[in-house]
N, C-alpha and C positions, 0 to 999 in steps of 0.2 A: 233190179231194186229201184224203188220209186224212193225221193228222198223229201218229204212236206217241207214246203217252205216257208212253212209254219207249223211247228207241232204242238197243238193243242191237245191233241188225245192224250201224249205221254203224262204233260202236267197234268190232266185232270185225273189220271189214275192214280198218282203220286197225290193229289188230294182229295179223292173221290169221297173219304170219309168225312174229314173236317167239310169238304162244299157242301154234302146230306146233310149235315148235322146241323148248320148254317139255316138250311132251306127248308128243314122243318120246324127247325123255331118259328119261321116267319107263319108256316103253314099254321103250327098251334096257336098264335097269337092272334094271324087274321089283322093282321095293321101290314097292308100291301101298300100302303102311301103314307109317306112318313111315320115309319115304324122306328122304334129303337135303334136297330140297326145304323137308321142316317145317322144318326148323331155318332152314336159309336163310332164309324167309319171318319166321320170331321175331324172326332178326335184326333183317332188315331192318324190321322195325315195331317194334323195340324202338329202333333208331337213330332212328326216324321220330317216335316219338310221346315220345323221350329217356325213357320208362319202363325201368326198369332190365328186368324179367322179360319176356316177352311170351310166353303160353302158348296155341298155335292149338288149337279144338277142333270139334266138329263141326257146330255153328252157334251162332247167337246165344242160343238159348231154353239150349243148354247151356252156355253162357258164365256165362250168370246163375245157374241150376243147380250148377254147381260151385262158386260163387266163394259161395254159399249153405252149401254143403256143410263147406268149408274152413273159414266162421265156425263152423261148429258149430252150425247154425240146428238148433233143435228143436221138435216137436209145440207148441203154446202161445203160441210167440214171437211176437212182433209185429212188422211190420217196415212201416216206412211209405212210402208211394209215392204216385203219382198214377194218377188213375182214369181218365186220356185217354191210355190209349194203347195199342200190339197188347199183345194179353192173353197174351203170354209173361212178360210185367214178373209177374203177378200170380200168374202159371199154376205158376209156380216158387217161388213162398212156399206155397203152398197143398199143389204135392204133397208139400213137407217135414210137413205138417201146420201151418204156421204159418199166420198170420192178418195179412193185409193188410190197412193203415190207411191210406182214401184221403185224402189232402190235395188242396181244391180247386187249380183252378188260376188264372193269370197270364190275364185277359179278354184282352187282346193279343197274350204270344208265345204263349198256350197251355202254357207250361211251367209246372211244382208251384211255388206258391205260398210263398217257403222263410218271408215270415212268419207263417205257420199251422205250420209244422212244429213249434214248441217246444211248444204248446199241446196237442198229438196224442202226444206222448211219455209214456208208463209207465214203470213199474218191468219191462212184458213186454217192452219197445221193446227190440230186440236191431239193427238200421242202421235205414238211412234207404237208398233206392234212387231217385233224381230219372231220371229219363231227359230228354235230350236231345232236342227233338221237335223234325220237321221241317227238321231238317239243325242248329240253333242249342243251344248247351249253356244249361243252367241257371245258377240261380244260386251257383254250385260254393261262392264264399269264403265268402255268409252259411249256407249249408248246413252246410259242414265247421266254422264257426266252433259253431255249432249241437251239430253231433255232437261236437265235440273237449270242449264243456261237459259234457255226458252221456257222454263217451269212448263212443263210437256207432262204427263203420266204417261209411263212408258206399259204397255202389256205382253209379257210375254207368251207366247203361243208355242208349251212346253209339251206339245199333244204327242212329241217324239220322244222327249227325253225326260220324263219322270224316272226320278232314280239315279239320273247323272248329278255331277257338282260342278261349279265355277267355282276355283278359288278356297275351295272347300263350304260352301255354300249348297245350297240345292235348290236345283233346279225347279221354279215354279214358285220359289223365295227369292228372286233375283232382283225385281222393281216391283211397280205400284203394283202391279196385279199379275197374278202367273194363272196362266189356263190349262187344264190338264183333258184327257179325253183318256175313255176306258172302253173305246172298241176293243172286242176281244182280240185285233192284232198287236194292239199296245204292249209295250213293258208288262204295265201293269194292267188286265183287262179284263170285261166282266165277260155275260153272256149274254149280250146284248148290247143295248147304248148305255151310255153312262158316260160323265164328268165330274171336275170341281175343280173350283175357283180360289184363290188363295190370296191375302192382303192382310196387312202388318196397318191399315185403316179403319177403324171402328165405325166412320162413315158410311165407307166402302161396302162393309162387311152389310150392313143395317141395309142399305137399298140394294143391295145384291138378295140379300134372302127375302125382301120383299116382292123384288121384280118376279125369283122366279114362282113366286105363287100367285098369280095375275096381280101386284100391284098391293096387295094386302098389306096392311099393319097390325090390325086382329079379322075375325073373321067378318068376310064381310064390309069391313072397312078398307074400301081403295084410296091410296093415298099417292098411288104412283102408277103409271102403264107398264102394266106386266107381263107373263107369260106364262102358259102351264109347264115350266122347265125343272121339274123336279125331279132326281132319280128314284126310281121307286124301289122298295124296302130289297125284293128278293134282291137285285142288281147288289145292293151296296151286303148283303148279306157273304155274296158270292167273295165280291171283292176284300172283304174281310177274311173269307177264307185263304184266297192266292196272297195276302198281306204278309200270311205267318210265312211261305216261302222268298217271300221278295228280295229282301240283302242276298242270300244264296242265289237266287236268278240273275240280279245285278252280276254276284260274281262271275260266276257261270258266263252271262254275255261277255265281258272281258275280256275273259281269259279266252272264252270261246274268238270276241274277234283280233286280239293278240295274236293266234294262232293262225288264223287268218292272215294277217298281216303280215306274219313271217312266213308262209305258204306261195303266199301270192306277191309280196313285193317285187321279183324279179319278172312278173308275167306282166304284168298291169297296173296300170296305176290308180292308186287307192286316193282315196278320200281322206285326209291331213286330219289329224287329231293333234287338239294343242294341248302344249304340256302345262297348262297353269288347268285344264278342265277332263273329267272324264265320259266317258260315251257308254249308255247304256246301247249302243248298237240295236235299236228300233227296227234299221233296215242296215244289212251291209253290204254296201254299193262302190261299186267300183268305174272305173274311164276307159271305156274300150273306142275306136272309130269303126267296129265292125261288129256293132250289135245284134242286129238283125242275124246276122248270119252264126253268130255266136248262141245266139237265144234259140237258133232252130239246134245248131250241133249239140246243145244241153239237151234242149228238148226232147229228142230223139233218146238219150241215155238216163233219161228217168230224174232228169235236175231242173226244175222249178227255178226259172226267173221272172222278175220284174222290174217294172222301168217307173220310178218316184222323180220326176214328174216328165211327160213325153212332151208335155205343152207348156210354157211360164203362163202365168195368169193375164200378162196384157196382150196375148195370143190368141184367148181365146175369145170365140165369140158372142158370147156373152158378157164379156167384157172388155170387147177392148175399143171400145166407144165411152165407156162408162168413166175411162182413166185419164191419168196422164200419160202423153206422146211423147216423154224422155224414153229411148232405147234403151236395151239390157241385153249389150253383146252377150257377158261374160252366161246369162243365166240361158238365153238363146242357145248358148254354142252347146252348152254343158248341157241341155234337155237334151239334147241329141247323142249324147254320150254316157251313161249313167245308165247304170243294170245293177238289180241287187239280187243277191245268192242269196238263198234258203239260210235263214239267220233262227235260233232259237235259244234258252239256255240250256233245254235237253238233247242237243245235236252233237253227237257221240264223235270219236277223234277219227274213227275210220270211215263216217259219211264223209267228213271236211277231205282228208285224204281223196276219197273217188272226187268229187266237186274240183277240188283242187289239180288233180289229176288228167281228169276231162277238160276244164277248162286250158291248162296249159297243151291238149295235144289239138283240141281246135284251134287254137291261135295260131300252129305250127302248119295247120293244112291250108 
């Protein structure tokens, strides 16, 4: 038995009707670029995540991107983040010309570390960017309490955890701006690329949905440097449809990594979930020091893993000229440790069993 480490097929049969139904609307109406649909879907994740704005665009790297843009990030500025994670976080400071300042991270959830962040701030520090790793939000209040002292806009980089909460809160509704991503590995995810930006700012909101239509105010009129970042109508049509499952998928993960976590506690050591926040489980990853060797004994038995992230960002070469030379034992030590199991909400109790199974008799040989 082969076990997907991601199953996407099972959900789309389980919405194979509503996704058609979805996709020929769009087909009859023929508005493939902002069609009904986007707004629809704004809505609906602006009801969802209670953020007053919600501005869809054409994936997560350009969520972060514009919401960059709209502060007014310039050549020089600094803006701080964490070194563990997909290098869009990073990749998006940098083509502004700005310069990313890694704060290690959390030995446990793997999230930026919020008490090093105040230590890492200048007079260049223009936000703070935490991302949300591994389905679990950071630590949003001591963050924003942080940026609110230095009046900082903080962004959070929610591309893992749509659908979790702080505090009873949600995720991508946390600070000035939440940035969401709808790769179809996402929580929530289309077929293809897809985004959207969130802000409880009316300003915000106004040059965000400017920037991502090159800069527009009406047509024609540029009033600002833009970008073609808009998601287009089938995407958000799709995502509309995986919408009416979502709470039940939320649950599903949960429970799904609950079971997890009582499976495997005694084999290895898991990734720390805090109890004031919940985890939509994006990825679930665990701390082995014999990965490699572990990755091939799954392998071999039909179980699919992954390693989120095998490099920190000021490692790599691409950037690590571009940064700041403060170390980052803790995200250093943990790249090297970190494998995540075939996570879905459709992943049945007797796949977890075998995974769960397998993994503890490798660790024994």
């Amino acid at each position: 038995m082969t076990i997907p480490f991601i199953d996407l097929k099972t959900q789309y049969r389980a919405l194979e009707t509503q996704i058609q139904a979805r996709i020929n609307r769009v087909f009859e109406h023929g508005q493939y670029i902002m069609g009904p649909e986007v707004r629809e879907l704004e809505q609906k994740l602006e009801e969802f995540t209670a953020a007053k704005h919600c501005i869809t665009v054409a994936s997560g790297t350009e969520a972060l991107l514009i919401s960059l843009m709209a502060l007014n990030i310039q050549p020089g500025d600094e803006i701080i983040t964490t070194p563990f994670t997909f290098v869009a976080t990073a990749e998006v400071i940098v083509l502004l010309g700005a310069i990313p300042v890694f704060v290690d991270i959390e030995a446990d959830t793997c999230n930026i570390n919020a008490s090093l962040i105040e230590a890492r701030i200048t007079a260049k520090t223009k936000a703070i960017m935490p991302v949300s790793l591994y389905g679990q939000p950071a630590d949003m209040d001591e963050i924003n309490l942080i940026a609110e002292k230095y009046q900082l806009p903080v962004i959070e980089d929610a591309a893992q955890s749509f659908g979790a909460t702080y505090k009873g809160r949600k995720s991508g509704n946390l600070s000035t701006i939440g940035c969401t991503s709808f790769f179809p590995s996402k929580p929530l995810g289309c077929y293809g690329d897809g985004g959207a930006i969130f802000t409880n700012d009316d300003a915000l909101a106004q040059a965000m949905r400017e920037i991502r239509v090159h800069g527009q105010s009406k047509r024609y009129v540029h009033t600002r440097i833009g970008v073609g970042g808009r998601m287009d109508t089938l995407q958000c049509a799709i995502v509309l449809a995986k919408l009416e499952r979502f709470d039940w998928e939320i649950e599903q993960r949960q429970l799904i990594g609950q079971r997890y976590n009582a499976l495997l506690s005694d084999k290895v050591r898991l990734v720390t979930q805090r109890p004031d926040r919940t985890s939509v489980y994006a990825q679930y990853t665990v701390f082995t020091d014999a990965r490699e060797q572990l990755q091939a004994t799954l392998n071999e038995q039909g179980i699919p893993t992954a390693v989120h992230y095998p490099i920190p960002l000021n490692e790599q070469p691409a950037y690590k000229n571009l940064c700041s030379q403060e170390p980052t034992p803790v995200a250093n030590k943990v790249a090297q440790q970190v494998m995540s199991l075939p996570m879905s909400p459709d992943l049945d109790g007797n796949a977890q069993n075998t995974i769960a199974e397998a993994l503890s008799k490798a660790l024994t040989v």
